[in-house]
N, C-alpha and C positions, 0 to 999 in steps of 0.2 A: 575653930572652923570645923563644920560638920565635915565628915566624909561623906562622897558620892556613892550611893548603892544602888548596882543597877538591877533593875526588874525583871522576872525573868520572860519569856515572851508567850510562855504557854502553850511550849511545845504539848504533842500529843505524842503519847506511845501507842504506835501499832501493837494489836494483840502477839502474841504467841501463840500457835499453836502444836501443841502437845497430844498426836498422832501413836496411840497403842495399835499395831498389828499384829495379823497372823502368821505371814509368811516373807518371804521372799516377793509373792507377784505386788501386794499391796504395796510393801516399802519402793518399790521399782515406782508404783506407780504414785504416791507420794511424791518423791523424787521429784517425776515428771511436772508435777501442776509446782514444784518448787521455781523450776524455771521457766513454767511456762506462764505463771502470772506474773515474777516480774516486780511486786508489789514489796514494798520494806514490810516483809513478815518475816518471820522464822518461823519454819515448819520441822520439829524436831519430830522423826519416829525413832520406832523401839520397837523391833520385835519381840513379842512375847507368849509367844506362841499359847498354848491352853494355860499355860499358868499364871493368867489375868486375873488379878483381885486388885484388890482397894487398898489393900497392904503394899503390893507389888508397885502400884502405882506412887503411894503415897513414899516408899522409900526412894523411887526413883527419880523423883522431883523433887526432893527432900534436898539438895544441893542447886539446883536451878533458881534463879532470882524468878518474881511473880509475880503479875502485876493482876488485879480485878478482872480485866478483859478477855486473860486467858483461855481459851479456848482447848478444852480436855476432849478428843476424839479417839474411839473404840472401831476399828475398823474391822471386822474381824467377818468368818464365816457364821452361818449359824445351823448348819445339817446337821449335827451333830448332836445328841439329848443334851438338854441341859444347857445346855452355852446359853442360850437367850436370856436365861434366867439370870444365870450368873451374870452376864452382861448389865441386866436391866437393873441388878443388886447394886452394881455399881452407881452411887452417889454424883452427881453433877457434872456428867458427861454426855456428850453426843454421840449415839449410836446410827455407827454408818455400818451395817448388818446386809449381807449375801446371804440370799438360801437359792442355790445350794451351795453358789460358789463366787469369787471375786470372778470370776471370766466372766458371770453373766453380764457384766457392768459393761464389757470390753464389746459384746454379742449387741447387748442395746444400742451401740454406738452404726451400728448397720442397721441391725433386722427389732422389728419388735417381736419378742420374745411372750408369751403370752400362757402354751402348755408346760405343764410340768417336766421336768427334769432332772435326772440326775447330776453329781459333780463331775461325774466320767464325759458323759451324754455334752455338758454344756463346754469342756476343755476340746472334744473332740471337735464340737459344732465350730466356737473359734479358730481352731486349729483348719479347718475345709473355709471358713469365714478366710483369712488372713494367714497365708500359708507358710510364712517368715516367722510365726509366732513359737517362742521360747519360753516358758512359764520363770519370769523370776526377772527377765526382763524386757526393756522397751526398745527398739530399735528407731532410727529416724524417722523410715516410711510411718512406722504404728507410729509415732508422735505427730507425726503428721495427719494420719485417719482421724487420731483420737482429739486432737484441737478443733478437725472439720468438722466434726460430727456431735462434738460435746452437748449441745445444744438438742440436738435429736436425742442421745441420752437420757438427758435428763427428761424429756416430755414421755419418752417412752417409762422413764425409770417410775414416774409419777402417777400414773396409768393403773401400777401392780399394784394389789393387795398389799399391805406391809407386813413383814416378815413370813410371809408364806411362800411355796415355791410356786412360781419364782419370784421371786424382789431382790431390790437392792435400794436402799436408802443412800449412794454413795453422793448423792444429787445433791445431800443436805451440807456437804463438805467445799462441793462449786458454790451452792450459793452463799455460805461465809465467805468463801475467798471472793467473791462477786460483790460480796460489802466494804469490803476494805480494799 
């Protein structure tokens, strides 16, 4: 008598996403869209500050299970000579790029942001924007602006030149998570 084998149903796996940052304010803000999509993903970051490579990356997943769907995102600033480059050296990743700084993303969420600026200039402007605000993290009220206003963000964010000051490609990171 055969044995019964049962089929399996064709579950899907949600992607992973695999989150390199630069500081303390990205990872906060990672975090945030962790619980505020809600969604069966896992959102791992890693700070990494300038010493981002292919290398660095490659050893630090080098223990993590992997699935095709994967999603590899660079979060990182780009004021700074050189960084773009080396970001863009990196091999099969989505580059979610600030010039001058991640605050500008925070700024977008209000105002469109449109003249040039410093990373001084754009911390300060948030700082008169959202007077609660602490660089490194999120408090309730900003999670609350920043879910309101998400949407305006990202139409402002899309607006800018890409990777000049000012932009912010952080939009491309909503609209993954807005897939799944």
């Amino acid at each position: 008598m055969a044995k019964y084998q049962r089929k399996p149903k064709g579950k899907t796996i949600n992607p992973t996403f695999f989150v390199f940052c630069e500081g303390e304010s990205e990872d906060a803000y990672v975090s945030f869209l962790k619980s505020h999509y809600r969604v069966p993903i896992e959102i791992i970051s890693k700070i990494a500050g300038n010493r981002i490579t292919h290398k660095y990356i490659t050893n630090t997943l080098r223990s993590l299970p992997k699935d095709p769907k994967d999603k590899l995102l660079l979060l990182y600033d780009i004021d700074t000579p050189g960084m773009l480059e080396k970001l863009q050296g990196i091999k099969k990743a989505i580059l979610l790029a600030s010039n001058p700084c991640f605050e500008l993303w925070y700024i977008l969420h209000f105002v469109n942001q449109v003249a040039e600026i410093t990373s001084h200039q754009c911390i300060e402007k948030f700082e008169r924007i959202y007077k609660d605000y602490k660089k490194g993290s999120i408090n309730g009220k900003l999670r609350d602006k920043l879910t309101e206003n998400m949407e305006k963000a990202v139409a402002n964010a899309k607006k800018l030149p890409l990777y000049r000051n000012p932009s912010t490609s952080i939009y491309l990171l909503i609209n993954e998570l807005d897939k799944v």
